[in-house]
FIDO-101307 format. One line per field, with one value per residue: x, y, z of N, C-alpha, C, O, CB in turn; residue in three letters. Coordinates in Angstrom, 2 decimals, decimal comma. Glycine has a CB too. Example, Ala and Ser with C-alpha at 12.3 -4.5 7.8 and 13.67 -1.06 7.14 Angstrom:
# FIDO-101307
n_px <- (13,19; 12,85)
n_py <- (-5,69; -2,25)
n_pz <- (7,80; 7,08)
ca_px <- (12,30; 13,67)
ca_py <- (-4,50; -1,06)
ca_pz <- (7,80; 7,14)
c_px <- (13,20; 12,90)
c_py <- (-3,30; 0,03)
c_pz <- (7,80; 7,87)
o_px <- (14,24; 13,41)
o_py <- (-3,32; 1,14)
o_pz <- (8,46; 8,04)
cb_px <- (11,31; 14,08)
cb_py <- (-4,47; -0,60)
cb_pz <- (9,05; 5,72)
r <- (ALA; SER)
***
This chain:
# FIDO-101307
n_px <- (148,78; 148,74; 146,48; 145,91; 146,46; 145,29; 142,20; 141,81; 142,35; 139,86; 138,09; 138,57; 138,01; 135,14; 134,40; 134,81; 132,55; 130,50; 130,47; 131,24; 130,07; 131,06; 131,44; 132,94; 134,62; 135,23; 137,47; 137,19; 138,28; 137,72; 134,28; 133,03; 134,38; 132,88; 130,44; 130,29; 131,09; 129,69; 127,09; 125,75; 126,46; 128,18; 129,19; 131,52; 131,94; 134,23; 134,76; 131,89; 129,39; 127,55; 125,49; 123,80; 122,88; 122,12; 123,86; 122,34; 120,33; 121,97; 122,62; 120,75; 119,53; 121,73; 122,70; 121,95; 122,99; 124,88; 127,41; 127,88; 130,51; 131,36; 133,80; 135,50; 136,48; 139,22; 140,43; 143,02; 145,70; 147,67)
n_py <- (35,01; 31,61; 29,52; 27,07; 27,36; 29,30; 28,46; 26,42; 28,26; 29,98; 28,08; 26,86; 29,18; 29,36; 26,71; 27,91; 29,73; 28,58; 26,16; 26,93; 29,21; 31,94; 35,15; 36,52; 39,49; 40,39; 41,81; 42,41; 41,69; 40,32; 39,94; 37,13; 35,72; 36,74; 36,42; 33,61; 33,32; 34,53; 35,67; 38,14; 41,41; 44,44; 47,15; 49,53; 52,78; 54,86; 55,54; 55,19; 53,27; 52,11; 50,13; 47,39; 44,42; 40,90; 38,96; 38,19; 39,64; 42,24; 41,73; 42,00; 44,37; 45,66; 44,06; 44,40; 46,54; 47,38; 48,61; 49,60; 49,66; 51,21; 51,24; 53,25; 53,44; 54,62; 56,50; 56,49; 58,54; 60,72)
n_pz <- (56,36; 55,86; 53,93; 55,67; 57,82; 58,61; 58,56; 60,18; 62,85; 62,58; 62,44; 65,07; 66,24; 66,04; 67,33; 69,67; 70,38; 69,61; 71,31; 74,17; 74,68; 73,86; 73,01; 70,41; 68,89; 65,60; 63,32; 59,93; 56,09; 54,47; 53,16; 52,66; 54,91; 57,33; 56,29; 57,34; 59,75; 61,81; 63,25; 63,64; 62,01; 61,91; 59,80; 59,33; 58,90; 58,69; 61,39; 62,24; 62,83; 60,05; 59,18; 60,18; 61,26; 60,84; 58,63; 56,39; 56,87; 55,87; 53,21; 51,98; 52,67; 51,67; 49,03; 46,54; 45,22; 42,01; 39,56; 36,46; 34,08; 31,13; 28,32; 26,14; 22,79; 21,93; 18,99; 17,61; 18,05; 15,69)
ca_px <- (148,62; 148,91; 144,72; 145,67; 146,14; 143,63; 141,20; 142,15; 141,94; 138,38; 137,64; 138,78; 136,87; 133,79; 134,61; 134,68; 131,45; 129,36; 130,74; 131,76; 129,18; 131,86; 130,93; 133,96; 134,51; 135,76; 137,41; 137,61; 137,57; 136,94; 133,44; 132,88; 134,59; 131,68; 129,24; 130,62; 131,58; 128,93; 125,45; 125,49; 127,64; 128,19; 129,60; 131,67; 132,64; 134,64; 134,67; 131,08; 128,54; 126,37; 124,54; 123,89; 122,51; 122,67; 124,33; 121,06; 119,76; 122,40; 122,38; 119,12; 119,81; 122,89; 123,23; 121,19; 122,92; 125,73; 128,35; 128,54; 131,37; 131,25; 134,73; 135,01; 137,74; 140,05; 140,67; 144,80; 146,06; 149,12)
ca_py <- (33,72; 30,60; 29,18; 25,82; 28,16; 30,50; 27,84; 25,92; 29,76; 30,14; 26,36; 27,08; 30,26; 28,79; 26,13; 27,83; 30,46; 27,12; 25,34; 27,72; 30,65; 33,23; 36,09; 37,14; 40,35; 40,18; 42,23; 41,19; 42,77; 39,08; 39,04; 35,14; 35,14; 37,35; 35,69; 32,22; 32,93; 35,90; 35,68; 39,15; 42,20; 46,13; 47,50; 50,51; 53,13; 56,47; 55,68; 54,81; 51,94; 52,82; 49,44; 46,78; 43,01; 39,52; 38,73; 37,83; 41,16; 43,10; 41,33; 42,14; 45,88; 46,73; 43,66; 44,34; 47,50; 46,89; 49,34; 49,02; 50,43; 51,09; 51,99; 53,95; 52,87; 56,24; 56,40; 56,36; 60,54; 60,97)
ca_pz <- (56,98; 54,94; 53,81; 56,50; 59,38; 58,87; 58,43; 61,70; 63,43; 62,09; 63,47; 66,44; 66,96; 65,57; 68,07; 71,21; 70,07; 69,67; 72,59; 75,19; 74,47; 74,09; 71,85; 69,55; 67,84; 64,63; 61,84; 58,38; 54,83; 53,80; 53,46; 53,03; 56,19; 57,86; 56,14; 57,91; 60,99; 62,14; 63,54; 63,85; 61,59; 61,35; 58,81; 60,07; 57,71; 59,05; 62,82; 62,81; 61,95; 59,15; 59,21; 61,55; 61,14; 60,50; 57,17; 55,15; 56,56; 55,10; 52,23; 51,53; 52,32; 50,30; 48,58; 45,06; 44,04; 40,76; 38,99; 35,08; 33,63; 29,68; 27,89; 25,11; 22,09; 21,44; 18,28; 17,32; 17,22; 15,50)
c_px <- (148,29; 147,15; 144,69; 145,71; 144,88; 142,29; 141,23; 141,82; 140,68; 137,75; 137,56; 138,06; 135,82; 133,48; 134,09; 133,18; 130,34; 129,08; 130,79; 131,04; 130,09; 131,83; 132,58; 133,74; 135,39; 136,11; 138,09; 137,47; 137,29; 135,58; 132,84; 133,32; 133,58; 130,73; 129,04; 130,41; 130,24; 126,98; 125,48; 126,61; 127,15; 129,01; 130,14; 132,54; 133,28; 134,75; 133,11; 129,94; 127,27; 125,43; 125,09; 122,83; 123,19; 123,17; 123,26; 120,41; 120,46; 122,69; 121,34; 118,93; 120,63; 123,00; 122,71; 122,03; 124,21; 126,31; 128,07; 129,34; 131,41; 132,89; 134,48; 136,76; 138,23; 140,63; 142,52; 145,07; 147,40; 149,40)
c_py <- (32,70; 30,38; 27,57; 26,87; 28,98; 29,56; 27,35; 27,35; 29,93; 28,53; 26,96; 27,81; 30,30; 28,16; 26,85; 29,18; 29,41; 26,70; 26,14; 29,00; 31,94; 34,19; 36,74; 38,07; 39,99; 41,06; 41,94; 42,02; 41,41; 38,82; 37,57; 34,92; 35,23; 36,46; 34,39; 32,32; 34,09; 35,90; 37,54; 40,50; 43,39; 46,22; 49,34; 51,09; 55,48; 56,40; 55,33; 53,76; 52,95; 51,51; 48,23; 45,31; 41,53; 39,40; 38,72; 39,10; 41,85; 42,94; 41,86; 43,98; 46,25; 45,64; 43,51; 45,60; 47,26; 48,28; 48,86; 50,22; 49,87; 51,69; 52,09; 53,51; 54,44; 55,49; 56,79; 57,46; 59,94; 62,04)
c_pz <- (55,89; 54,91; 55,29; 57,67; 59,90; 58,78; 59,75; 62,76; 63,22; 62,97; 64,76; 67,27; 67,03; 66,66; 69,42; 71,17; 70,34; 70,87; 73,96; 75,17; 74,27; 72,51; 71,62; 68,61; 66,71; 63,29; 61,21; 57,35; 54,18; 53,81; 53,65; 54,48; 57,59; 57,74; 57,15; 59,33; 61,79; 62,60; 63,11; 63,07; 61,43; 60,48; 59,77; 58,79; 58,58; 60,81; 63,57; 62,08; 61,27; 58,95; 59,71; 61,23; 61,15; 59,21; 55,84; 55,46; 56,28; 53,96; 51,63; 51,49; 51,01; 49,27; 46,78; 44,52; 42,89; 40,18; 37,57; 34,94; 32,05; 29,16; 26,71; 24,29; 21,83; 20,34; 17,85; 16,72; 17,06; 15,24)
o_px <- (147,51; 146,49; 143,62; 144,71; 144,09; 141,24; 140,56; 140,83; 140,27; 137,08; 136,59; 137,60; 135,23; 132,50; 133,15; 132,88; 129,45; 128,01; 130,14; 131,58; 129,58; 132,12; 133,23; 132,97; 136,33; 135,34; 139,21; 136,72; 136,51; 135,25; 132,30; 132,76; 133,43; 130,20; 127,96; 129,70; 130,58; 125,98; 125,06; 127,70; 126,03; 129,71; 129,44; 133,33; 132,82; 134,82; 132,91; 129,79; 126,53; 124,36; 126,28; 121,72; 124,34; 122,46; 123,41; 119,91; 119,79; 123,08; 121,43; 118,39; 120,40; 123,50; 123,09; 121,85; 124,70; 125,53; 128,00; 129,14; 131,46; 133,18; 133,63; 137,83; 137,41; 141,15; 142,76; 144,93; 148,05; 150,58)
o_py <- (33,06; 30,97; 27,15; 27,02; 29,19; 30,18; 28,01; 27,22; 30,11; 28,33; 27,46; 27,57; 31,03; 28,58; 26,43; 29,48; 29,50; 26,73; 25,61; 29,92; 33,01; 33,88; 37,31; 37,89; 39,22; 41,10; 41,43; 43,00; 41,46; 37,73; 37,08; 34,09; 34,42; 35,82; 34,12; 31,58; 33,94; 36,21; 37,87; 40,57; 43,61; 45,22; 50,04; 50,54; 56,61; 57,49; 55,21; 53,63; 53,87; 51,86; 47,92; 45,70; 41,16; 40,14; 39,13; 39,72; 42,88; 43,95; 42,11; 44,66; 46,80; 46,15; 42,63; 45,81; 46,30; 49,21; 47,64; 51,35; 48,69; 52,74; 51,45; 53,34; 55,32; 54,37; 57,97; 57,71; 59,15; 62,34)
o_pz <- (55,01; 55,76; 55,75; 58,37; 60,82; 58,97; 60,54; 63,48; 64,36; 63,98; 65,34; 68,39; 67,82; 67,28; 70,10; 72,33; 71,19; 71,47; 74,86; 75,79; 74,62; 71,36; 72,49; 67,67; 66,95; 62,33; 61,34; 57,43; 53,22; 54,28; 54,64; 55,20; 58,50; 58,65; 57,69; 60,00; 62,97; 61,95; 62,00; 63,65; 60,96; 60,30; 60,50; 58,02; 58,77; 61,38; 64,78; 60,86; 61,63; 58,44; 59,75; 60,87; 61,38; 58,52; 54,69; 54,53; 56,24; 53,38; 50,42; 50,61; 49,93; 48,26; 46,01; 43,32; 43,49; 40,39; 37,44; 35,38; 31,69; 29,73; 26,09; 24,88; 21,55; 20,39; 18,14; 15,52; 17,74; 15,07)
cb_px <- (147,52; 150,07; 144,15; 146,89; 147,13; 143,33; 141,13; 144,11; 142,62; 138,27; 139,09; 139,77; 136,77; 133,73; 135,79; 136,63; 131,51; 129,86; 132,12; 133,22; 128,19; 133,63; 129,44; 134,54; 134,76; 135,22; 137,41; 136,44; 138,73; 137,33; 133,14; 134,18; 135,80; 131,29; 129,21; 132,11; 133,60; 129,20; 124,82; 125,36; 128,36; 128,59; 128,30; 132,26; 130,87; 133,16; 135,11; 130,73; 127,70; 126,99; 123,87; 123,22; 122,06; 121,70; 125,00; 119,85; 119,18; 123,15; 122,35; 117,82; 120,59; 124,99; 123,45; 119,20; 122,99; 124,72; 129,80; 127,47; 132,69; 129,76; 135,89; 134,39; 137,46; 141,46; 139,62; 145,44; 146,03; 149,70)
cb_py <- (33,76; 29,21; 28,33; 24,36; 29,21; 31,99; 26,98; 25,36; 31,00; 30,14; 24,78; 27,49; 31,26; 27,85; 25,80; 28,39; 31,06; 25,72; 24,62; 27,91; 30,98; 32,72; 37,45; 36,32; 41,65; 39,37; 43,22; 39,68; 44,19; 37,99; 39,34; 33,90; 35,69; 38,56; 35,25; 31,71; 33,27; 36,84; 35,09; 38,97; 41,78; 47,30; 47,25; 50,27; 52,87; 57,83; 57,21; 55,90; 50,31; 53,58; 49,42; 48,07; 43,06; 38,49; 37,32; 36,24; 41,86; 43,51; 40,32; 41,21; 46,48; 47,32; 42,81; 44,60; 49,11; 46,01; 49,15; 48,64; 50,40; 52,12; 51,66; 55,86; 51,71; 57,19; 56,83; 55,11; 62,61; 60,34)
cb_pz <- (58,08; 55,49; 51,29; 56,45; 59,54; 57,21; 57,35; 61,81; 62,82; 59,89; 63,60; 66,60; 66,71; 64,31; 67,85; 72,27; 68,60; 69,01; 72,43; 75,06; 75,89; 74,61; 72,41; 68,95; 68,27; 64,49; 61,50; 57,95; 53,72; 54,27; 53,13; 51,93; 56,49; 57,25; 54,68; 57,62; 61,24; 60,53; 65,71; 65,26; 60,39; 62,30; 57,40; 61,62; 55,73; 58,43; 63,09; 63,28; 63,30; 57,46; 58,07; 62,97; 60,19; 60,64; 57,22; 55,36; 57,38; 55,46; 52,33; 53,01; 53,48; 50,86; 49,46; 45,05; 44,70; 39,49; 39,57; 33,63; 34,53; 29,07; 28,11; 25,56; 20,51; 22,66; 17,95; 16,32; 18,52; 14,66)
r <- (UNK; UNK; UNK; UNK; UNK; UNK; UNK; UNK; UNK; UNK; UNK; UNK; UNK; UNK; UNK; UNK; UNK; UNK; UNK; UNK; UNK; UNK; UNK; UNK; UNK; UNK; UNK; UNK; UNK; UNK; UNK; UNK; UNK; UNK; UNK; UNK; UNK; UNK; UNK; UNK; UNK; UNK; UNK; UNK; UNK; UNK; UNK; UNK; UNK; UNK; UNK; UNK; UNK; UNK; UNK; UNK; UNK; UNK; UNK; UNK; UNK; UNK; UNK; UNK; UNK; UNK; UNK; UNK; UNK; UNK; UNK; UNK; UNK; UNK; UNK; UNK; UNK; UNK)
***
């Protein structure tokens, strides 16, 4: 979907959540889009939710842990 549609789609749904009380499910692998649009998110991994909040509380769970990755130079076999 083009970024003008999908934005207008997100409006819209924002829109009638606000206005019209109507609770929308929603899935996304966009987080930012979660973050935005979401009072409330699970996280579902294998068929079942492994954690369950508002955005700033799962933030706050998973959101400190970090990956480093170190590479190593191979030296040139001939």
């Amino acid at each position: 979907m083009d970024p003008q549609s999908r934005a207008a789609i997100w409006s819209y749904l924002e829109k009638l959540n606000k206005e019209e009380g109507i609770t929308i499910f929603l899935t996304t692998q966009y987080l930012e889009e979660a973050d935005k649009l979401c009072k409330q998110l699970s996280i579902i991994d294998v068929g079942k939710i492994v954690a369950s909040g508002s955005p700033m509380e799962l933030k706050r769970q998973i959101g400190a842990d970090s990956i480093r990755i170190a590479l190593e130079k191979l030296q040139n076999r001939q």
